[in-house]
C-alpha positions as CSV (number, residue, x, y, z in Angstrom):
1,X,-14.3,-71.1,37.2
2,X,-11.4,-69.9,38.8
3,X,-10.8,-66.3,39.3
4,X,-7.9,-64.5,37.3
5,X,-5.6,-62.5,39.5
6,X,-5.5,-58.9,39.1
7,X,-2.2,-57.7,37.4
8,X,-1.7,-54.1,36.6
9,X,0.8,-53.1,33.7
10,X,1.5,-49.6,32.3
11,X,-1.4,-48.8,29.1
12,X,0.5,-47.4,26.3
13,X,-1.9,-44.8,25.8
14,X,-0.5,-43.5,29.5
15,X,3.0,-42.8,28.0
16,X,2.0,-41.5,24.6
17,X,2.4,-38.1,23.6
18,X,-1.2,-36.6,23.7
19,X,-0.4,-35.3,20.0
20,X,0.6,-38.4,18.9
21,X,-1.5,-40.4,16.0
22,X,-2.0,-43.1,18.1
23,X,-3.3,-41.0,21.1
24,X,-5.9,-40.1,18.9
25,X,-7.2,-43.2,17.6
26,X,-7.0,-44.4,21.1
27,X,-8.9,-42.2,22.6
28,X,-11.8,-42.7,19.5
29,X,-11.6,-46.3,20.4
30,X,-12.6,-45.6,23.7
31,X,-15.3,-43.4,23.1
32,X,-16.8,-46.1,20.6
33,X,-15.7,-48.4,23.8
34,X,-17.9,-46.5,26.2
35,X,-20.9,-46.4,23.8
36,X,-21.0,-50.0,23.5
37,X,-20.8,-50.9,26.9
38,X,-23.0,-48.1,28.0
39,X,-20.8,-46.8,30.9
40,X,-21.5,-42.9,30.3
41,X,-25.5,-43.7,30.1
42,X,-25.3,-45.4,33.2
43,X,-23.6,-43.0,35.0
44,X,-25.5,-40.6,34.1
45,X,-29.1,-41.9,34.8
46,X,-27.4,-42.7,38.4
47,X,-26.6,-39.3,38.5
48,X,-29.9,-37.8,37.7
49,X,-31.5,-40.0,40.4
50,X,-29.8,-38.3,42.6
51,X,-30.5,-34.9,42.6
52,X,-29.7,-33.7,46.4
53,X,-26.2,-35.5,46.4
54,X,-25.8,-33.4,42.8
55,X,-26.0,-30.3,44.1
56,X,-23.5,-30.3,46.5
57,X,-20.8,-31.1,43.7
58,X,-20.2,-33.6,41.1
59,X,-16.6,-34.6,40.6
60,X,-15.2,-36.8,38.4
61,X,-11.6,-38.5,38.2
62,X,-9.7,-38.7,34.8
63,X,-12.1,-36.2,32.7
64,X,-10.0,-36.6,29.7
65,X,-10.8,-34.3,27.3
66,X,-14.3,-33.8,29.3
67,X,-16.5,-35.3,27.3
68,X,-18.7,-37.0,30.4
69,X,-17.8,-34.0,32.4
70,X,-20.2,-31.6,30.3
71,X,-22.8,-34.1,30.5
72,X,-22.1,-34.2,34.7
73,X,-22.5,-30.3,34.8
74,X,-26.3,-30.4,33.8
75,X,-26.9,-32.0,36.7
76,X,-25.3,-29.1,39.0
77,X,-21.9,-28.0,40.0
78,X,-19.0,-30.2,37.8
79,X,-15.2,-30.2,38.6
80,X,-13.3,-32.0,36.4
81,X,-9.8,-33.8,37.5
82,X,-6.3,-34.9,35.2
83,X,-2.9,-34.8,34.7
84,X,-3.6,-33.5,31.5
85,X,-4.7,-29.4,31.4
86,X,-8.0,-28.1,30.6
87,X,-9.9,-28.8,27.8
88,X,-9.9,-25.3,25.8
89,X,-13.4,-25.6,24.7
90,X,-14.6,-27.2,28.1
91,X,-17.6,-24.8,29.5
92,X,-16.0,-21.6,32.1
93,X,-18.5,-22.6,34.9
94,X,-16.9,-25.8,34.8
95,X,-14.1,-26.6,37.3
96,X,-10.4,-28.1,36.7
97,X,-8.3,-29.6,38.7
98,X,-5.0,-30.6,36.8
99,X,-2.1,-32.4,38.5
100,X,-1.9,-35.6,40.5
101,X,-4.6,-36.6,42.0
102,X,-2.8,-36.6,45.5
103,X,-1.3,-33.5,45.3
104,X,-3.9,-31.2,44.6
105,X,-3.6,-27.9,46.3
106,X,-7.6,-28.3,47.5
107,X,-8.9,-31.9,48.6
108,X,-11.4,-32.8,46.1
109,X,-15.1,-32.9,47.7
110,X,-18.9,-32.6,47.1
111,X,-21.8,-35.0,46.7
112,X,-21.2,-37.3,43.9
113,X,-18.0,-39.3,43.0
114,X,-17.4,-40.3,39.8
115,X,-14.5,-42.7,37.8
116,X,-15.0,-44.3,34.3
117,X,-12.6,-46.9,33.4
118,X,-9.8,-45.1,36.0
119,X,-9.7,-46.8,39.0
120,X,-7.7,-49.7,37.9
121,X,-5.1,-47.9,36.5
122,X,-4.0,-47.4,40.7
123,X,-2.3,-50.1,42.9
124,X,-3.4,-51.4,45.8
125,X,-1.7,-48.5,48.0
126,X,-3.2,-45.3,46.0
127,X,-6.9,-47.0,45.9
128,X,-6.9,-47.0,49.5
129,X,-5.5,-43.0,49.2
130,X,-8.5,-43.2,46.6
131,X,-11.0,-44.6,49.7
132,X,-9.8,-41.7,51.8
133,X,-10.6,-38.9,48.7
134,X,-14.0,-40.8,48.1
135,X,-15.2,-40.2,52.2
136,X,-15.7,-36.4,51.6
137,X,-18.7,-37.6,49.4
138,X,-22.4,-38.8,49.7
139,X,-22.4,-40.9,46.9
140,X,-19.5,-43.1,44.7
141,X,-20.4,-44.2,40.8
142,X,-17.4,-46.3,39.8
143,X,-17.2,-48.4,36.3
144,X,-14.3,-50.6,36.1
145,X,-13.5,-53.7,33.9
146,X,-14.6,-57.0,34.8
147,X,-12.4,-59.3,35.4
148,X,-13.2,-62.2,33.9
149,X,-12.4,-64.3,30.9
150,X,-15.8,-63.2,29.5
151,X,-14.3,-59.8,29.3
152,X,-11.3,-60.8,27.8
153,X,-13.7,-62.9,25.5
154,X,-15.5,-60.0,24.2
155,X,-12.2,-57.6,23.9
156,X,-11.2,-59.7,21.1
157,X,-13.8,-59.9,19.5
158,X,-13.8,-55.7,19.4
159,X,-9.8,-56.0,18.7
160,X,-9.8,-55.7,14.4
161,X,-12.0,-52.8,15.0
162,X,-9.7,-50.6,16.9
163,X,-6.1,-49.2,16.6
164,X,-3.0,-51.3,17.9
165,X,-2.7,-49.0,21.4
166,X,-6.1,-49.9,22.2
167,X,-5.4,-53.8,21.1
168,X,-3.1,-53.6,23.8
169,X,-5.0,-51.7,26.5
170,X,-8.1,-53.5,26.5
171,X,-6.7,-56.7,27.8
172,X,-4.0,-54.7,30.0
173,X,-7.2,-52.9,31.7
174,X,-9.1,-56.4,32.3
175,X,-6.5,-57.9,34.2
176,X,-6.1,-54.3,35.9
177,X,-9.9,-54.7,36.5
178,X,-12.0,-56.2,39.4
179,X,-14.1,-58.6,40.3
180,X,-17.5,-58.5,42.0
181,X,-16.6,-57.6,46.1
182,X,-13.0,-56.4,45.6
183,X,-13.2,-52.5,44.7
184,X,-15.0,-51.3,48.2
185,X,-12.5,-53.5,49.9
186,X,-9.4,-52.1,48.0
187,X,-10.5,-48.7,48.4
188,X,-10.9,-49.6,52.3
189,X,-14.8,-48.1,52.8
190,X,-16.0,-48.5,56.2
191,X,-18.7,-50.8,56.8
192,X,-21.6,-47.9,56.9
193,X,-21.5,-47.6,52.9
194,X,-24.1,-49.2,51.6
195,X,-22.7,-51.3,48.2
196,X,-24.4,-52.0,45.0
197,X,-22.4,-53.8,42.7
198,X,-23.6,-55.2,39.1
199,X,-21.7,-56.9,36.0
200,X,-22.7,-55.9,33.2
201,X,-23.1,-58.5,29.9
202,X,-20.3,-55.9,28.3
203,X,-17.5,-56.8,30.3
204,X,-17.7,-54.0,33.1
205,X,-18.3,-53.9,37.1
206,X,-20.9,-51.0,37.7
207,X,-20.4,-49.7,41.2
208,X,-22.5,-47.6,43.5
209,X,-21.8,-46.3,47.2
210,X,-23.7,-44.6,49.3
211,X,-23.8,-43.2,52.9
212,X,-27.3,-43.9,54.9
213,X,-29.8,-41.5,54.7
């Protein structure tokens, strides 16, 4: 089966006011999205397995409106990082970091690195600007789309179930996606990461880094 090339096109949600109807729905959908694919479980078991690289600092990119991120912060010390500001209800001990994520005052840093459905939102220059944010960890937990028609298979089947913004994002985001092998090249790791890299039957690439002990 031949191997669909990754193309990367704005998501609608990205320009959308985030007061805006359709923001909402959106972000419902993916919320419902992550629960059926399992991503925030996942993450989260990977997280707990991994208590010393925890307590130095988890941080995670695109925290949204920081639903993951209170999850992250039972596990020790959460910073949380988006364009968009703070959630007003999000937890005082956790950290913020608003702005772009390559022009933040204080270089991000700590154990655990963490991106849900993010990373393929970046071209090919800012993932390797990613790579050099994600060496000041221990540990990198990535989940991206798969890209593969059996992703694209299953978005449509979850398409009259969700609003038109996310009709249009799913499929966007799987071509934005990557396949097995690509992500720790495109993010330019070094050789001494040790990679663990699994697609899952719901359409996403679950992706773990680590340092040698």
């Amino acid at each position: 089966m031949s191997l669909l090339p990754r193309h990367v096109v704005p998501e609608w949600l990205d320009s959308l006011d985030p007061d805006d109807p359709r923001a909402a729905r959106a972000r419902r959908d993916l919320r419902l999205i992550n629960l059926l694919m399992e991503n925030e479980g996942w993450i989260l078991h990977q997280v707990a397995f991994r208590t010393e690289a925890g307590k130095k600092g988890v941080v995670e990119l695109g925290s949204g409106e920081g639903h993951l991120l209170r999850r992250l912060a039972r596990s020790g010390p959460a910073t949380g990082c988006d364009l968009a500001p703070r959630p007003t209800d999000l937890p005082c001990e956790i950290d913020w970091r608003e702005g772009d994520l390559f022009s933040l005052a204080e270089p991000l840093s700590g154990g655990i690195l963490v991106a849900n459905l993010i990373l393929h939102h970046f071209s090919a220059e800012d993932l390797q600007r990613i790579g050099t944010i994600a060496g000041r960890f221990d540990t990198l937990l990535f989940v991206e789309p798969h890209r593969s028609r059996c992703a694209l298979f299953l978005a449509r089947l979850v398409s009259p179930f969700v609003g038109e913004v996310t009709r249009h994002d799913m499929p966007a985001s799987i071509h934005a996606g990557f396949a097995a092998g690509e992500l720790g090249k495109a993010l330019g790791l070094s050789p001494d990461w040790i990679v663990t890299e699994v697609s899952h039957w719901c359409g996403s690439l679950r992706f773990v880094a680590r340092r040698p002990a």
